[in-house]
C-alpha positions in Angstrom: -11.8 -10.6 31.9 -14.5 -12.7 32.6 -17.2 -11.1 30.8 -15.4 -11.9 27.7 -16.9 -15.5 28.3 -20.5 -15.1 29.0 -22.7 -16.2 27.0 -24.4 -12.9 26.3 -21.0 -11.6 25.5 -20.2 -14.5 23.0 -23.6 -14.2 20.9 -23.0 -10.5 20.5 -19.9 -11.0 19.4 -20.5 -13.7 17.0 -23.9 -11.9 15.9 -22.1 -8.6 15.2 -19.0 -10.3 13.0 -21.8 -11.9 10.5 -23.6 -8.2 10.6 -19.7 -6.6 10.2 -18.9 -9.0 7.4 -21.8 -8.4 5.0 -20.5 -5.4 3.3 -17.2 -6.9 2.8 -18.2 -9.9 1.6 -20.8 -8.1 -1.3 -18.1 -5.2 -2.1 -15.3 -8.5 -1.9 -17.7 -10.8 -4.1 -17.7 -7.3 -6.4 -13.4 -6.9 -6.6 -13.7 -10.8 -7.2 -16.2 -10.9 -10.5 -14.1 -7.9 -12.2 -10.0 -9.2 -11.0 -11.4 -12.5 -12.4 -12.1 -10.8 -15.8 -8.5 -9.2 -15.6 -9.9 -6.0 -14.9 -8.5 -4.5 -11.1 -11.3 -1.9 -10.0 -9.9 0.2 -7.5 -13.1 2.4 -7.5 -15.1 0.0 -5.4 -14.4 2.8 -2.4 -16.1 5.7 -4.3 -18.6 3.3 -5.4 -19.7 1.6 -2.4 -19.7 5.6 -0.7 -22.3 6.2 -3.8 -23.9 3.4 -3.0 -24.9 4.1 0.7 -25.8 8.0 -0.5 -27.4 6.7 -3.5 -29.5 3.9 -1.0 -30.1 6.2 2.2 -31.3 8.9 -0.3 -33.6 7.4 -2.4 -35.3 5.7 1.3 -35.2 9.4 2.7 -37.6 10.2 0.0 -39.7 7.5 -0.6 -39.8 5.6 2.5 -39.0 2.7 0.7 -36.2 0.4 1.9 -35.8 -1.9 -0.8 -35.8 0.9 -3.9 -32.8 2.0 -1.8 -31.3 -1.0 -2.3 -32.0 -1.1 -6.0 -30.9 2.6 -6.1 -27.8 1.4 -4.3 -27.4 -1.5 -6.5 -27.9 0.2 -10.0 -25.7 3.3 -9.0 -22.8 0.7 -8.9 -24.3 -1.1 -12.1 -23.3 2.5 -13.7 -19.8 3.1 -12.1 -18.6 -0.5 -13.3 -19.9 0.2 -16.5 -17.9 3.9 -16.7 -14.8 1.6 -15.3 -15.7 -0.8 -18.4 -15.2 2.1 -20.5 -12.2 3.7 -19.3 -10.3 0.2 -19.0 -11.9 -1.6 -21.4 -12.7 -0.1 -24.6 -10.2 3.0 -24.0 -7.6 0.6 -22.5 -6.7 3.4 -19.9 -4.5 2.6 -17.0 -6.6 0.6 -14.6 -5.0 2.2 -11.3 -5.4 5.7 -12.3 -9.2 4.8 -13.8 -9.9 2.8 -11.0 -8.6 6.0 -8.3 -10.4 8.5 -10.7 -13.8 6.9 -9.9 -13.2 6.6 -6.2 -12.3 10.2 -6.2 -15.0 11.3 -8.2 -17.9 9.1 -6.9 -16.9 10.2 -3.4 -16.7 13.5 -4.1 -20.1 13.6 -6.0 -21.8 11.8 -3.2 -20.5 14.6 -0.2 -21.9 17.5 -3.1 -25.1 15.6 -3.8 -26.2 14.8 -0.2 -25.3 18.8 0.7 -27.4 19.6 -2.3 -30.4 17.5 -1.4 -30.3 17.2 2.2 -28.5 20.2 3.3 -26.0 20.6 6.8 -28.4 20.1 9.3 -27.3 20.4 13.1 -29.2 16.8 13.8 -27.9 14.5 10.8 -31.1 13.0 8.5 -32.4 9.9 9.8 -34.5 7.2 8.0 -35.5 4.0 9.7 -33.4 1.4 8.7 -34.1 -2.3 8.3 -34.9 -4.5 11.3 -33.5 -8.1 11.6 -35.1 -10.4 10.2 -35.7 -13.7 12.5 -35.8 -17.2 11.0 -39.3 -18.3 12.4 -38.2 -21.7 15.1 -34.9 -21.6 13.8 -33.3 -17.6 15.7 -35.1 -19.3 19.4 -32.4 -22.4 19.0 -30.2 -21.6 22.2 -26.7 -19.8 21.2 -26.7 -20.2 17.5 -30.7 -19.0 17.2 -29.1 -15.2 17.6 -26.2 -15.6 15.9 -26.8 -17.6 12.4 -30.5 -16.9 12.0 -31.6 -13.2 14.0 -29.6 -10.9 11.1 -30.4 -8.5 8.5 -31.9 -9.2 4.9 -28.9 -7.9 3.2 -26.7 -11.0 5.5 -28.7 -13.7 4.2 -28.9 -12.2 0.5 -24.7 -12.2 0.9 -24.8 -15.5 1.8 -26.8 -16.6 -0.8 -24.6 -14.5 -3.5 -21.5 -16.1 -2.2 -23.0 -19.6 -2.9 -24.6 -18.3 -6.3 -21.1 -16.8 -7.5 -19.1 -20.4 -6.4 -21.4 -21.8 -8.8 -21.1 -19.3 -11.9 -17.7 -19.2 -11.3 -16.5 -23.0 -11.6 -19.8 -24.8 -12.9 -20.8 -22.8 -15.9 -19.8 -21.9 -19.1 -20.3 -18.2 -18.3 -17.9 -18.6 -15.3 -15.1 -20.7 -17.8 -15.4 -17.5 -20.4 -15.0 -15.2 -17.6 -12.2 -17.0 -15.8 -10.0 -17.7 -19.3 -10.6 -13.6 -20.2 -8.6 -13.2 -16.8 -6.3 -15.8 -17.4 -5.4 -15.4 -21.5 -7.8 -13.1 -23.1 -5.8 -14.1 -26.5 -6.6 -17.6 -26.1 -10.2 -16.9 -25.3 -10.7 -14.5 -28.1 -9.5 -17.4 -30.1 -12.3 -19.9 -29.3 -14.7 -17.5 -29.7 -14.9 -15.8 -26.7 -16.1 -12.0 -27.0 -13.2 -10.6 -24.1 -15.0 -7.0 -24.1 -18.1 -8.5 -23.8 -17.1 -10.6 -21.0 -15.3 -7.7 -19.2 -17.9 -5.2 -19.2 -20.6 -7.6 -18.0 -17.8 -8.7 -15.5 -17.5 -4.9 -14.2 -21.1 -4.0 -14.3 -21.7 -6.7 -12.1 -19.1 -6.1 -10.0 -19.9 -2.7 -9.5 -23.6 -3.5 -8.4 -22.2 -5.5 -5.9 -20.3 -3.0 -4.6 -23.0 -0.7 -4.7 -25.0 -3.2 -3.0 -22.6 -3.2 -0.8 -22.7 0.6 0.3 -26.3 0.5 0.4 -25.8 -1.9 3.6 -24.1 1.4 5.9 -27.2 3.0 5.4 -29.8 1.0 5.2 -29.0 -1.6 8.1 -25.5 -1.0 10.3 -26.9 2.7 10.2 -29.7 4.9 9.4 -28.0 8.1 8.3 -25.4 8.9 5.8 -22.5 10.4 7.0 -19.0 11.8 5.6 -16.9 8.3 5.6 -19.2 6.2 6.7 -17.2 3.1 4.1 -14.1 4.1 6.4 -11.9 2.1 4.0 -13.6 -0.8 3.6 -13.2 -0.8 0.1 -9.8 -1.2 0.5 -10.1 -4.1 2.7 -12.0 -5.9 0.4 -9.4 -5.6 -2.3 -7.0 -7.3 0.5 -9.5 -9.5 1.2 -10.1 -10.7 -2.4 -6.2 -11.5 -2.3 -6.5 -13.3 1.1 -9.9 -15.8 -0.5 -7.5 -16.0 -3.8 -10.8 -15.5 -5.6 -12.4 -17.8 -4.5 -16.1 -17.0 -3.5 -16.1 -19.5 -0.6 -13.0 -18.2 1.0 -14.4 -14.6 0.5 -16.8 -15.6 3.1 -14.4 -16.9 5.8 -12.2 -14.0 5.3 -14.8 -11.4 5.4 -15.9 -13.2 8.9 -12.1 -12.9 9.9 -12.0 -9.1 9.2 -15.5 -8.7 10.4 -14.7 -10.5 13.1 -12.1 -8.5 14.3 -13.7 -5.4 13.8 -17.1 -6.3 15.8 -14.1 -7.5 18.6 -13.0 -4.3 18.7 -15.9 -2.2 18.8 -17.1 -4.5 22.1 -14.2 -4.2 23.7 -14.5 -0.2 23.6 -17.8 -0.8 25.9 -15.5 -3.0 28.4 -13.4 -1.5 31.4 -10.3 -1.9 29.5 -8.2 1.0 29.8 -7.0 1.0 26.4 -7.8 4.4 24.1 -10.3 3.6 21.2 -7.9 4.5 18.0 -6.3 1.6 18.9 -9.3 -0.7 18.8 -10.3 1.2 15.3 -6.9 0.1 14.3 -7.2 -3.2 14.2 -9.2 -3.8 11.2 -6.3 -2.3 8.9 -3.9 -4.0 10.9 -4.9 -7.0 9.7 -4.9 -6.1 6.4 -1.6 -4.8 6.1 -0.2 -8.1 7.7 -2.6 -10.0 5.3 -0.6 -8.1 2.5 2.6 -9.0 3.9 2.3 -12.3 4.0 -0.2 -13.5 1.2 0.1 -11.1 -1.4 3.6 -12.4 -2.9 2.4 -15.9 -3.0 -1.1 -15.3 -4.1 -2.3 -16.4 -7.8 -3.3 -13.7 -9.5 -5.4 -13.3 -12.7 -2.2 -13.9 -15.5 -4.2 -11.1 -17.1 -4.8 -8.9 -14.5 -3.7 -5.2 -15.1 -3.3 -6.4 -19.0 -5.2 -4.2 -21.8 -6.9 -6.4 -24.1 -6.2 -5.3 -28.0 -7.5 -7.6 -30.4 -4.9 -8.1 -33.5 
């Protein structure tokens, strides 16, 4: 028990819930922009799979790290516009659209990485960004490792997270998008174009959550392999509910989940005589109770779920 309280132990731990939060907080920033618009995406699983084939190919082949990224990032540009246009201009049920894409993003990223890579006995390897250290600022004792010794992709989240609090409730762009989610009538009213505002809304989203993907790959890993998202996706819509979209909370919550998960993967390497499911477990857990007890009380986009047909 008391190797839980070393230091060395502590800094992992801390270290790894930042590094285990990223990809929820870009894919949870992603549900966030397109619920706000009144527009639920339940493809951001399918997409953010995409995203990490879409990134970890793309590096495979030309050794470059950051056109994964953008690979990553525009593959979900595309899915969140096809979600635009099932939802949107076709008004089709968002659940079943939003399920479709996860399905069919999934399932086109397994075929495409069999097609291009192939079933190799030793999975294909790229090498995957380093941590990037804040020069003076990652040697500060205890919070050096933690807040400034972590991947490109963290910092870039954090950044978003501040950059989305600010389009969201200090600009104009951020009123539109909030009043399509709210009354898309009463915005269409004042001039507001709500199909405009939703499929910009989505396509954003969807990059995010592309982004998002990209960060399995391309960081946490170096391979792709079959469910490497592990239902993340999922977790993310609970854990848009949980920051009540709100990008600031996003970030808190994402450290809660992430934190629990990095907790759980350490404790496997303890003596603990406890079988691993459990600590894979945990995670989900969380979100279930999270459901439970936040999800009836939460504000919700008036809008959200609501087809938009202009009169």
């Amino acid at each position: 028990m008391n190797n839980f309280f070393t230091t060395s132990f502590l800094v992992g731990l801390f270290a790894s819930t930042i590094r285990m939060a990223t990809p929820l907080v870009l894919a949870t920033l992603g549900e966030a922009f397109s619920e706000r618009s009144g527009i639920l995406n339940l493809g951001i699983e399918g997409i953010m799979i995409f995203g990490a084939l879409a990134g970890f190919v793309t590096t495979y082949f030309t050794h470059s790290l950051w056109l994964g990224v953008f690979a990553a990032t525009f593959s979900g540009f595309l899915f969140g516009l096809l979600m635009a246009f099932l939802s949107v201009t076709l008004g089709l049920n968002q659940h079943v659209s939003g399920l479709g894409i996860t399905i069919f993003a999934s399932g086109l990223a397994y075929y495409v990485y069999r097609a291009v890579i192939g079933s190799p006995t030793i999975p294909a390897t790229i090498k995957a960004f380093d941590t990037l250290k804040i020069p003076g600022l990652w040697k500060i004792p205890f919070l050096g490792p933690i807040l400034f010794d972590q991947y490109a992709l963290t910092y870039i989240a954090v950044i978003l997270v501040i950059v989305s609090g600010y389009i969201f409730f200090k600009t104009s762009f951020g009123l539109s998008l909030r009043s399509v989610g709210e009354n898309p009538e009463a915005a269409d009213a004042v001039g507001v174009n709500v199909y405009k505002m939703r499929y910009i809304a989505l396509m954003i989203g969807g990059a995010l959550m592309g982004m998002s993907g990209a960060f399995f790959t391309l960081a946490q890993f170096n391979m792709f392999i079959f469910d490497i998202v592990a239902g993340r996706g999922w977790v993310a819509i609970a854990l848009v509910i949980f920051a009540n979209w709100i990008p600031s909370r996003v970030f808190w919550g994402a450290l809660l989940f992430g934190g629990v998960d990095a907790l759980g993967l350490r404790l496997q390497g303890t003596a603990i005589n406890i079988p691993f499911q459990y600590f894979l477990m945990m995670p989900y857990i969380l979100t279930i109770i999270v459901l439970i007890f936040i999800a009836r009380n939460a504000s919700y986009p008036s809008a959200l779920l609501k087809p938009y047909r202009r009169e």
